[in-house]
N, C-alpha and C positions, 0 to 999 in steps of 0.2 A: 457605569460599568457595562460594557457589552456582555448580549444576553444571546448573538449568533455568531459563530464563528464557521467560514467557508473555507479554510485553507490553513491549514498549520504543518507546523516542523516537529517529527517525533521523534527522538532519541529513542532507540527501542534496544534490550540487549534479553538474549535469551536466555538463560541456565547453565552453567558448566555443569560438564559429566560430573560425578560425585568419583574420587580414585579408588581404586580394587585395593582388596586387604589382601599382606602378607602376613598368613599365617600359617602355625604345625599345628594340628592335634593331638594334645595332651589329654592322656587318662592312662589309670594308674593301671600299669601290668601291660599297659600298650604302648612303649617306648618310640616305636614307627609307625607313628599313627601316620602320617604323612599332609601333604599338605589340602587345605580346607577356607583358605580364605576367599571370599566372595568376593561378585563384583560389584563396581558401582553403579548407581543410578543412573539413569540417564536425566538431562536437563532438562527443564521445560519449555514447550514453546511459545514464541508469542503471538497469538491469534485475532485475527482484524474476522468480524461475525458481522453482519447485519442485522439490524434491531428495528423492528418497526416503532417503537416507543424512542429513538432518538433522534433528533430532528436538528442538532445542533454539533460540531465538533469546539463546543466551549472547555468540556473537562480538559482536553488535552492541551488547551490555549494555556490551561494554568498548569497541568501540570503536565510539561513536554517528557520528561524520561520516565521511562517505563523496562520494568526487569522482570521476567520471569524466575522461577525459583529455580535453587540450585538442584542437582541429584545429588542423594546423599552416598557417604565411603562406606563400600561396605566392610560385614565382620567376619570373622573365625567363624567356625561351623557351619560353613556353605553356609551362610545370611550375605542375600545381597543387598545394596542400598535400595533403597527409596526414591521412585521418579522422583522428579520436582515437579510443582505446580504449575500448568499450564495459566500462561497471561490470557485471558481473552477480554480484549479492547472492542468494544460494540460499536459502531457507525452507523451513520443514517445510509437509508437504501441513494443509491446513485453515487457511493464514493467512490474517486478516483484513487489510486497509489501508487506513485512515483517516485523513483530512484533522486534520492535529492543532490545527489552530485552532478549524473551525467541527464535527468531530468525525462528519463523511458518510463514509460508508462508501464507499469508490475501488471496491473489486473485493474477492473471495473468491476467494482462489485454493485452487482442491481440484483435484486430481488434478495426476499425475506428467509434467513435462514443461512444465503452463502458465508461462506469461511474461506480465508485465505492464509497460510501459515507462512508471515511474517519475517519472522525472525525463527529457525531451529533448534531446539537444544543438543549442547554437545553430547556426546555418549559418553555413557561409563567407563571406566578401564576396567580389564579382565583384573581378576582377581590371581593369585600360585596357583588355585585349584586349577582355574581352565588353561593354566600355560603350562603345566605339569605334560611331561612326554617321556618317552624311556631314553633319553639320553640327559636328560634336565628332571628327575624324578621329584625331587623338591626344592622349587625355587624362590629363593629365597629375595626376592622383589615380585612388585606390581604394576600393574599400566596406569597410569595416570590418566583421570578423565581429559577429555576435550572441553575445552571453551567453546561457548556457545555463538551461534553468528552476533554480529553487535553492529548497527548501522545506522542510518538515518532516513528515516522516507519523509515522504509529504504528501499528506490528505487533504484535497479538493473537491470540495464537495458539490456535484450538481445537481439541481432540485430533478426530482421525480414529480412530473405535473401533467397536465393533460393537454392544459391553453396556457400561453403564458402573452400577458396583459402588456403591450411595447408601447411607449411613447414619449414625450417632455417631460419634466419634472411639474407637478401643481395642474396634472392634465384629467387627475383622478380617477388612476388606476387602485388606489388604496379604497377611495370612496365608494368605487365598485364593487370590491371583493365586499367590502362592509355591507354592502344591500345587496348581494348576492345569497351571503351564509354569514355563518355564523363568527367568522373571524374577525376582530377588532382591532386593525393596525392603526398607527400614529397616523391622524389626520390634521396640517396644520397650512395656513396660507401662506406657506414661503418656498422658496426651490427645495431640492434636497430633503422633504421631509421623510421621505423612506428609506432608509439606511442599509435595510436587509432586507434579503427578498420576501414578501407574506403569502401563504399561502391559504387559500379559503378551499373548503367541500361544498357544491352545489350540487341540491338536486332538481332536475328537471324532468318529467314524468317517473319512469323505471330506470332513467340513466340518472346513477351517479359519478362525476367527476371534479378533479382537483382544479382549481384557476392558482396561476404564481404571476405575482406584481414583480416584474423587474425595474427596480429603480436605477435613475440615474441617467439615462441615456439624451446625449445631446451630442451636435458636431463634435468630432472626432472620441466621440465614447472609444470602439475600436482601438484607439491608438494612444490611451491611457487616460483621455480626457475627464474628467468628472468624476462620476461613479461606474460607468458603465462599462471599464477595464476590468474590473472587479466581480461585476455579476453577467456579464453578457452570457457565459457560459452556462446559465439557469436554463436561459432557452433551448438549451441543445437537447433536452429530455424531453421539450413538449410536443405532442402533434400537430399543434395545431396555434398559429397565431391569432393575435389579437390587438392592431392600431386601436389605440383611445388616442382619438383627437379632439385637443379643444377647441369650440366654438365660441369660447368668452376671452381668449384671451387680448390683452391689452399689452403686449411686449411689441418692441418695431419689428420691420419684417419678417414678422412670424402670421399663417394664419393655416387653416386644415390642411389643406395640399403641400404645402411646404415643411411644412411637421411631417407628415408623411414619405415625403421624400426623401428630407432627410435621416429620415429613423431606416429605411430603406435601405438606402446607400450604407451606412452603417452595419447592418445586419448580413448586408452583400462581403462588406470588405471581410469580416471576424469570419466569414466564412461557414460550408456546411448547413445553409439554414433556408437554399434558395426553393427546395423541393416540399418547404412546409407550406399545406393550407393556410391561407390571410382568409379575415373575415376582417372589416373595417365599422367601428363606432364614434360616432358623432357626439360628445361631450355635452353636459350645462346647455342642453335646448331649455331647460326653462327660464335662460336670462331670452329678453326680447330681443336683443341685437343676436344672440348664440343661434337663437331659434332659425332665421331668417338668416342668416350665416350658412345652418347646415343645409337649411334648402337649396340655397348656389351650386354647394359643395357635390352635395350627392350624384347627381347624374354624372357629374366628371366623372367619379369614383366607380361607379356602375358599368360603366365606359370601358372600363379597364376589367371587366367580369369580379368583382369585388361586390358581396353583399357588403351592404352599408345597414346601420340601424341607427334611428336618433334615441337618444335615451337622457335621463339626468338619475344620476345618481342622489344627487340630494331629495328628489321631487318622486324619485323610487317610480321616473314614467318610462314605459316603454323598456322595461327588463325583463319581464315573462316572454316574450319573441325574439328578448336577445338572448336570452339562458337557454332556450328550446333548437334556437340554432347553432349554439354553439357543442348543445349534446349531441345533435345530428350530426354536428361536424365530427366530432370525438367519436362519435358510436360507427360512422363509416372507417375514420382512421384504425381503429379498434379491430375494426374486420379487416381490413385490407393488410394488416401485422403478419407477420409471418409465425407460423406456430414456434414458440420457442423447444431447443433442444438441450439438453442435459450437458453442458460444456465437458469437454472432453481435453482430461492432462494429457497432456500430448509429454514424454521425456527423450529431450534429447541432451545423449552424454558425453559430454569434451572427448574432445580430441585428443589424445596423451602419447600420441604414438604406438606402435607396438609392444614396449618394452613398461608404460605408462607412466615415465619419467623421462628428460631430457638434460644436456648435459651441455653449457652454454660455456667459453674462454670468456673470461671477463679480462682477463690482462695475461702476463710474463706467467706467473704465479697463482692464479686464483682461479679455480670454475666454479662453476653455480650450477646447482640444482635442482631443479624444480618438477613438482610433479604433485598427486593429487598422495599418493602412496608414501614415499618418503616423507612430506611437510608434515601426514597425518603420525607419524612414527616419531618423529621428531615431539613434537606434542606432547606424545604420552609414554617418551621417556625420563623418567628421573634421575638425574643424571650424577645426586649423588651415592648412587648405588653401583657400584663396579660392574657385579654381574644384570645389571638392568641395560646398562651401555655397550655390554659383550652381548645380548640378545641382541639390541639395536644393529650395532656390527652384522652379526648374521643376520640378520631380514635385509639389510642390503644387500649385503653379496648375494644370498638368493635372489635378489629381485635384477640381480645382475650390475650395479653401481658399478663395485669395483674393477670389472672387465671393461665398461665403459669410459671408465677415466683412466686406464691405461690405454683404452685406443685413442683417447683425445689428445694425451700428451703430458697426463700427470705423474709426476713422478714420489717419492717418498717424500714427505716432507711438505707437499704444494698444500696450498689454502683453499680448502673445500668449504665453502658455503650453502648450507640446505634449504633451500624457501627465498625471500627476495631480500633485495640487499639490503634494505634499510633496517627487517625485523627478524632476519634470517638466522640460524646458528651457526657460526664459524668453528673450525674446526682443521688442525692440522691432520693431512692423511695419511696413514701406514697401511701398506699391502697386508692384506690377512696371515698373521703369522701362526697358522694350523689351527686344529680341532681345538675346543677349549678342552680342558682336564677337570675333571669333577675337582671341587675344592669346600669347604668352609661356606655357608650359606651368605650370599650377600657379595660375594667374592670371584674373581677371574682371574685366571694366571698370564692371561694375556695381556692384563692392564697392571 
């Protein structure tokens, strides 16, 4: 069973509003108590936090839907409901979050503590109390909460590291990290033994930093080959590169320089990574042919302004002067960062027109409308409530509908749809026929 997971699919759904209570006030000798029902809750949200204690998106592998709680209905006697329970889903620092349809990146959440809300909970419906007015003194319905957003992202995860370790498979970037610190990844003599990325802590003098093994990378990694489709993207958080090349290998046309180049080329094509520091190491000097191998090698490498180091990982030779320069390397990167700034929500708010709905011909017979005002009315009408649908009625015509579908061409009778076509309310339309007339609780004389 996989124990990392770098990429999954969330079903995530937020909280519906909790719906307003219609109520009267009852007690005895007080016959007009009048109305007193509360509103509902609002839903809860669902929240993506960064956790420095999580290192892996595996929970979410097994369990992809995720709901925040609902807001509850409120009651009689000015009692309003109860928020819902905010979700908060914790990720490791460096997640990505993306829109899983159209695949736009939401946010980058880096560093310890950010939050990003997800998914919204819908809001509560008013309760009679708060729709009560001196023309509608007790009314006799409520608003209905709102459903909460409900969608799909996808979390991708890229490592947060300092150096990250590039090279062949079996070139012993695992065996590294392992004689580095303290981390014990899968060590075995065959291609592919590293599956996921590892990450080890090294310290070298008063600098401490992270190393990450990116497994898998060989000809055409970039363009899905192997492993390296899958974790190239580890690299993009590091400052600092690191070629391990081997000097013992025994495969054909393979030897340091050309492992090099082409780990190179690769890292060129996936792109973004051409302005990171290289430092270059020399692998397994202590087989005798590796040894005399990376002699050759070096001054080529040197050539190209590339520090090179010979080291073996197995034989723990020549690692205090590769650890020492690669903190040097990380402790300049480190400074040369630019101060980070407190991210700033920037809101910007749709376009809706002046009137903040619009009024589309769909055919002979039928307009559509849409808008952010109407669709949310719609919503949180109950419709089997008379005078709940004669409110509705009036909040349009205030918000001007009815004057607009008579300058577009609708007549009595036409097919009015509110929201889009496929989940929209239809609805045949009548010109407003006058003021309502107080009536029976519950009730409209114009319906």
């Amino acid at each position: 069973m996989a124990d990392f997971v770098d990429n999954v699919l969330l079903h995530i759904k937020a909280g519906d509003g909790g719906n307003g209570c219609a109520s009267v006030h009852r007690e005895k000798f007080k016959p007009l108590g009048g109305p007193d029902g509360g509103n509902g809750g609002r839903g809860g949200d669902v929240i993506l936090e960064v956790d420095p204690n999580t290192s892996t998106l595996l929970e979410y592998h097994h369990r992809p839907h995720r709901k925040a709680g609902n807001g509850k209905q409120g009651a009689g006697s000015n009692r309003d409901g109860a928020t819902g329970e905010d979700l908060v889903l914790v990720v490791p620092n460096g997640t990505v979050v993306k829109d899983a349809k159209t695949g736009e990146v939401l946010v980058d959440l880096v560093g310890v503590g950010t939050r990003y809300v997800a998914a919204q909970g819908g809001f509560g419906g008013l309760g009679n109390a708060a729709l009560a007015n001196t023309k509608r003194k007790a009314p006799g319905f409520a608003l209905l909460g709102e459903p909460g957003d409900e969608g799909d992202i996808v979390l991708e995860l890229k490592t947060v590291a300092d150096v990250a370790l590039v090279g062949f498979p079996n070139a012993g970037k695992s065996s590294l990290i392992a004689a580095l610190s303290a981390a014990r990844p899968k060590i075995a003599n065959y291609p592919f033994t590293t599956l996921i990325p590892n990450l080890g802590v090294v310290t070298a003098g008063e600098v401490i930093y992270t190393v990450a093994d990116v497994p898998g990378l060989i000809p055409g990694a970039s363009e899905g080959k192997g492993l390296g489709h899958e974790f190239l993207r580890h690299v993009e958080r590091c400052s600092t590169i690191v070629h391990v090349l081997d000097c013992a290998t025994m495969e054909p046309g393979r030897d340091p320089l050309t492992d090099f180049e082409v780990i190179e080329a690769e890292l060129a094509a996936y792109g973004s990574l051409q302005d990171r520091p290289r430092m270059v190491v020399l692998n397994k000097v202590d087989v005798p042919d590796g040894r005399e191998l990376a002699d050759i090698v070096k001054p080529t490498l040197e050539e190209r302004g590339l520090r090179v180091f010979e080291v073996s990982a197995a034989a723990h030779e020549g690692l205090r002067p590769f650890s020492y320069a690669m903190a040097e390397m990380v402790e300049q990167a480190r400074a040369e960062r630019p101060v980070e700034e407190p991210t700033r929500l920037v809101l910007r708010p749709k376009q809706l027109g002046e009137t903040g709905f619009s009024i589309r011909r769909v055919n002979d017979g039928m307009f559509q409308i849409t808008g952010e005002k109407p669709e949310r009315w719609i919503r949180q009408t109950d419709f089997s409530n008379d005078e709940a649908v004669g409110y509705l009625a009036d909040r349009l015509e205030r918000l001007g509908v009815e004057d607009a579908l008579i300058k577009a061409g609708a007549t009595a009778g036409a097919e009015v749809v509110i929201g889009s076509m496929e989940n929209g309310y239809i609805f045949d339309w009548q010109p407003s026929m006058g003021a309502r007339v107080a009536g029976p609780r519950g009730t409209d004389n114009r319906i």
